[in-house]
N, C-alpha and C positions, 0 to 999 in steps of 0.2 A: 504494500500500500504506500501510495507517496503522498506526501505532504504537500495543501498546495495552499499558499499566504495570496490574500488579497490587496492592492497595492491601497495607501490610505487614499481619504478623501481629503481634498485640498479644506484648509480651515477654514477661507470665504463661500466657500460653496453651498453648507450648511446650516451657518449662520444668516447670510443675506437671504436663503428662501423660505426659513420658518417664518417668520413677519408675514409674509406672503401665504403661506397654508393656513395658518391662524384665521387670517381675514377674509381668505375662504371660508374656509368650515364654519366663520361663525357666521358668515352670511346666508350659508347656504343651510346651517341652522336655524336660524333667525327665520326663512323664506318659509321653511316646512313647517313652522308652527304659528306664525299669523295667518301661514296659507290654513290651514287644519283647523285654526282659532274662529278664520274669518269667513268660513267657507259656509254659503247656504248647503249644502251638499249634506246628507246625512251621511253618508257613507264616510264624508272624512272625520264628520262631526263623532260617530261611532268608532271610526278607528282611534282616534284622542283622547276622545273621553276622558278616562281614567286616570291619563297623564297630566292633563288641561288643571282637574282639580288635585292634584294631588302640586302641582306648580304654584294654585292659588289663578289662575286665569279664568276668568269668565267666560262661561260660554252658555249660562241660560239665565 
């Protein structure tokens, strides 16, 4: 069996794109629960539910 090392990741490379995934994720969080929050739709209103009041959100 041989041994095989992965060469490192550069230290900018890292750094400068979490900032960037963060403000993803929490927008793309942010999108699915006012979407879910806001939605005549029962089907999302039921898929939520549970979450919505367990957050403190209003939804009736």
């Amino acid at each position: 069996m041989t041994a095989q090392t992965l060469a490192p990741v550069a230290a900018g490379t890292r750094s400068s794109e979490r900032p960037v995934a963060v403000a993803l994720a929490a927008m793309l969080g942010l999108g699915l629960l006012f979407m879910a929050g806001f939605s005549p739709a029962i089907a999302f209103h039921n898929a939520a539910h549970d979450f919505r009041h367990t957050q403190n959100f209003p939804c009736h």
